[in-house]
N, C-alpha and C positions, 0 to 999 in steps of 0.2 A: 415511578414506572409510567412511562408511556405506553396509552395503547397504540398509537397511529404508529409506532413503529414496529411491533408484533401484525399490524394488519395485514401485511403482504403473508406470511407463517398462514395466521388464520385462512384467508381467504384461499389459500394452498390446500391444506386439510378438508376446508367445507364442499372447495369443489371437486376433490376425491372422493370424501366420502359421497356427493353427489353424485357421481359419473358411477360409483362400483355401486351403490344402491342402487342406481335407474339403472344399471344394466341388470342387477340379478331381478327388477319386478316386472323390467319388460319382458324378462326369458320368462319369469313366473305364469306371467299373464298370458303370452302366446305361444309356449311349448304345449304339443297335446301332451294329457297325460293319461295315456293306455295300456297300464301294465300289461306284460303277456309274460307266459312261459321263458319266452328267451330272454326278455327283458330282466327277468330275477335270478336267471341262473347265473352260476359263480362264475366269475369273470377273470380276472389275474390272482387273486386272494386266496385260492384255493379251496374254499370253504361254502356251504351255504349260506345267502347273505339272513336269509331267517330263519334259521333254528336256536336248539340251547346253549345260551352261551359259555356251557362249563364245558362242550367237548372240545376234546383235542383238534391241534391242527400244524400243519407245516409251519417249522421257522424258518425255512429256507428263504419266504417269501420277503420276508421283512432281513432278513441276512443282507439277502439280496441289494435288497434297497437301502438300507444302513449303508453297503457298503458301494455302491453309487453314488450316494449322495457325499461321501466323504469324500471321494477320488473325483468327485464333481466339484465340490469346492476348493478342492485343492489346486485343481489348473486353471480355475478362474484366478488364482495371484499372479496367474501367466501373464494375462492382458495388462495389467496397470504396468509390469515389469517390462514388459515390453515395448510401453509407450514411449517411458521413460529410460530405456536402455543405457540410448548414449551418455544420459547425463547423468549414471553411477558408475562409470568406468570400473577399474578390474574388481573392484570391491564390491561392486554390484553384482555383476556377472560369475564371480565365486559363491557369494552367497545365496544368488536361487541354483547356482548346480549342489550345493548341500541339502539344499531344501528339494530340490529335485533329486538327489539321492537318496532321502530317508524318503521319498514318496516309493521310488522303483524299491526300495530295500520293505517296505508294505507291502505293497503289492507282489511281489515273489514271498513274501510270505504267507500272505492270504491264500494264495495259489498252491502254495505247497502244502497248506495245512488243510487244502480239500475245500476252502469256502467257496469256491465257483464249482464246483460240480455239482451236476444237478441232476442223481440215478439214486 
């Protein structure tokens, strides 16, 4: 095993992890930090951010976002399909409209079973 061929890997990593550490200790260092009233109140989460944490609370919120994030990754296989369109011909182009079928055939599911309403 060679190291000098791993080096470029390494030196990838070290100055990530350099760059996303010097940014969170300069935001550390120069954000004020002034809590207030508004600043602690519940925000998208539904809930107060500090009380007991046995009480109940909405699962819409997290529904919510579960299913966001599902229907978000799903049409990012859009772009790579896309780039490369031309060069899957019919076989290509059939096989993301199935996969784009069982996406709309989800989503009208989820819809009908009431997971987007929000009363």
């Amino acid at each position: 095993m060679n190291l000098t061929e791993y080096f470029p890997v390494l030196m990838f990593i070290a100055v990530g992890i350099a760059v996303g550490g010097g940014a969170m200790l300069v935001g550390y260092l120069m954000s004020p930090s002034k809590p207030d009233s508004q600043k602690l109140s519940p925000y998208e989460c539904g809930f107060e951010a500090f009380e007991d944490a046995r009480m109940q609370f909405d699962v819409r919120y997290y529904l919510v976002a579960i299913l966001f994030i599902l229907f978000d990754l799903e049409i990012a296989f859009l772009f790579p399909w896309a780039l490369v369109y031309r060069d899957l011909g019919p076989e290509g182009f059939w096989a993301m409209m199935i996969f784009l079928g069982v996406l709309v055939v989800g989503f009208v599911y989820e819809w009908a079973r009431g997971a987007l309403d929000w009363e």
